[in-house]
Each structure stands twice: as structure tokens, then as C-alpha cells.
C-alpha positions in Angstrom: 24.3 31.7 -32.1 21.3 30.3 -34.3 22.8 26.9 -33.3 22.1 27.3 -29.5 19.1 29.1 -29.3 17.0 25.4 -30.7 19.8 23.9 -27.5 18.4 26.0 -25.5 14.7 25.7 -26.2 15.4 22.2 -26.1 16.5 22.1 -22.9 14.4 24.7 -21.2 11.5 22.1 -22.4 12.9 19.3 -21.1 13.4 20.5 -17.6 10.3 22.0 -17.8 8.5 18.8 -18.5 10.2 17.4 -15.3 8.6 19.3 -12.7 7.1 17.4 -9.6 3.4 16.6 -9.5 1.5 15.4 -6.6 1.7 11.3 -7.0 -1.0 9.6 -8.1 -1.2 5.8 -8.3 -2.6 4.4 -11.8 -5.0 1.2 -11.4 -2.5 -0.4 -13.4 0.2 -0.1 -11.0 -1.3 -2.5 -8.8 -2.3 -5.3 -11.6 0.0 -8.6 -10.8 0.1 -10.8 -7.8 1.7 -9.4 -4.7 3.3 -11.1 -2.1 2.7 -10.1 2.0 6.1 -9.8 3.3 5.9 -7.7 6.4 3.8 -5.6 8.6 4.6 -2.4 10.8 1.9 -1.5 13.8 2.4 1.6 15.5 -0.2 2.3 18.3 -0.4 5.4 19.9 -2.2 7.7 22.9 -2.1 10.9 23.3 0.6 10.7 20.3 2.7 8.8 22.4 3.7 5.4 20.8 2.7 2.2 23.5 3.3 -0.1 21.0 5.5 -0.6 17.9 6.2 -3.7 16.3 7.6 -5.2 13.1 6.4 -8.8 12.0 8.0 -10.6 8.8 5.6 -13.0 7.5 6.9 -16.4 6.2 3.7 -17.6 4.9 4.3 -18.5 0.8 1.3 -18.2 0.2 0.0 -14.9 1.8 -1.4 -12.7 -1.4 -3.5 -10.5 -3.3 -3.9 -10.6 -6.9 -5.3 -7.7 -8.6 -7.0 -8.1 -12.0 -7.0 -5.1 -14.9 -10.9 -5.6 -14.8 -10.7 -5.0 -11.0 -11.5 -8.2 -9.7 -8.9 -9.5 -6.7 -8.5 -12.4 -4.7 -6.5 -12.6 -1.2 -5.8 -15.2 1.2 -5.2 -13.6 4.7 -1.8 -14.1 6.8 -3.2 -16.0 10.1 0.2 -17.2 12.8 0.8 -19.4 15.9 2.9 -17.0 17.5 4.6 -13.7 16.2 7.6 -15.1 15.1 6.3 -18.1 13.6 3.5 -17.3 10.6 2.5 -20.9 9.8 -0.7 -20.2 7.3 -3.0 -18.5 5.3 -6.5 -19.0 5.4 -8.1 -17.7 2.0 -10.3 -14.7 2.0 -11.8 -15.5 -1.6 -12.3 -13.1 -4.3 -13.5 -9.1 -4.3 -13.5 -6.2 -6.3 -11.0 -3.0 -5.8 -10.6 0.4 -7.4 -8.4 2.9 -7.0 -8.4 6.7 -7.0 -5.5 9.1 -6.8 -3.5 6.8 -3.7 -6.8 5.6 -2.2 -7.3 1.9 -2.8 -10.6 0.4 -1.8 -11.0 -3.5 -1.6 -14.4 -4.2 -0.9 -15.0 -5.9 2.7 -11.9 -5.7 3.7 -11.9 -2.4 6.2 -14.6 -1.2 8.4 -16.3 1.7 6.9 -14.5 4.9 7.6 -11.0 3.2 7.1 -8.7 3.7 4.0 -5.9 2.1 2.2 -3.6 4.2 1.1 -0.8 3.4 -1.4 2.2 4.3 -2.5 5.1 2.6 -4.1 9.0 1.9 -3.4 10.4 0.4 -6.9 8.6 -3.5 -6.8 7.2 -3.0 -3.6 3.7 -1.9 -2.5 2.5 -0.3 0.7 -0.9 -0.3 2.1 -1.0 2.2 4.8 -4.1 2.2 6.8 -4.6 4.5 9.9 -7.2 2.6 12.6 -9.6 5.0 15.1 -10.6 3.8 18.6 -13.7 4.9 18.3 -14.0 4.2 22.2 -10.9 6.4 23.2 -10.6 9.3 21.0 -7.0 9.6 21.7 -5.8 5.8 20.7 -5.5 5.0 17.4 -3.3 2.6 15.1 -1.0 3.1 12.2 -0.2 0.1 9.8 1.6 -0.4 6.6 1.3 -3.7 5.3 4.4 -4.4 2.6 4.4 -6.3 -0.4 6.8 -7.5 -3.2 5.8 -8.1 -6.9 6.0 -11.3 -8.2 
């Protein structure tokens, strides 16, 4: 008996270290160079969709770099057609923090817009969520993807 009892408490702490907390995104989970693989757009009306797409971007050279001193620098994904990405033009450098899954890049969404984050093994996803600030009912939901490299 005196042999299970410190099983037991050993146990008991272990699953009770394991319980779920909300997820929250370290800076340093985003330090590396990422890679812009694909894009989702989902536009909707009334919360019906009226447009839904999927584009994989061939572009090499489509990035963002984060820094640990959080310092970035991007080059934006521009195409020809949809199914043809054929460059990047750069976007230069900026500076980025991030809090809980919120990630702010400065310049690079209208005010009122966030990134948010989250992460699936070596991939990143910036989902962002855009207004029309003309027709209260539209709006636009985008996840841009991202592998680490």
C-alpha cells in the first residue's frame, strides 16, 4: 500500500498538470522565416457566402521573416492571373508584436483589422476578418498560410 499511494500522487499530478488552457501564441513562435503558400477568401452577405476561393501561391520568394527583437521584413505575393503567381514585389522591413493570438505588423492592415494566429505543427495561419464599412452586411474572411523554413 505505502508503495502506491507516491503512484498515485504521482499520477494524479501529472494529469493534473495537463489540463487545457486557453492558447496563447509566444513571440517566439513566430521567429524564423516563413514561406506564403496559400490563401483562403471567404466573402459573405447576409452570412451567405458569394464568394470562396482557394489560391496556392508559387512565388519562391513570397515571405516574412520575423526577428526575436521584433523587427520583420516581407515581400508581398503580386500574380498575372489566379492560377499563375509570377512575383513578389518587396514590402521592405517593419516591426511586429504579438499578444495572446493577436499579431500586429505595423502598416500592413487598416486600422480596425487584426491578425490573428494560430498554429498547425510547422505551419502558421494569419486569419484576418475584413468589414465593408459601406455595406454593414458584407464582409471578408482570410487566412493566409505559411510553412516554416
Amino acid at each position: 500500500m505505502k508503495k502506491i499511494i507516491p503512484v498515485l500522487a504521482l499520477f494524479i499530478a501529472a494529469f493534473a498538470a495537463c489540463k487545457k488552457d486557453k492558447a496563447i501564441v509566444p513571440q517566439q513562435s513566430v521567429v524564423g522565416k516563413w514561406k506564403f503558400t496559400k490563401m483562403e477568401e471567404r466573402d459573405f452577405n447576409n452570412g451567405t457566402v458569394v464568394f470562396d476561393t482557394t489560391l496556392i501561391i508559387r512565388a519562391t520568394n513570397a515571405f516574412l521573416q520575423f526577428n526575436a527583437d521584433g523587427t520583420g521584413h516581407a515581400t508581398v505575393w503580386t500574380m498575372s492571373t489566379a492560377a499563375t503567381p509570377t512575383s513578389t514585389q518587396p514590402i521592405g522591413d517593419f516591426n511586429y508584436t504579438v499578444s495572446g493570438d493577436v499579431l500586429t505588423i505595423a502598416g500592413r492592415v487598416a486600422d480596425g483589422i487584426t491578425d490573428h494566429l494560430s498554429f498547425n505543427g510547422d505551419e502558421m495561419l494569419i486569419t484576418v476578418r475584413i468589414e465593408d464599412n459601406e455595406v454593414p452586411t458584407r464582409y471578408a474572411d482570410i487566412i493566409e498560410y505559411y510553412s516554416k523554413q
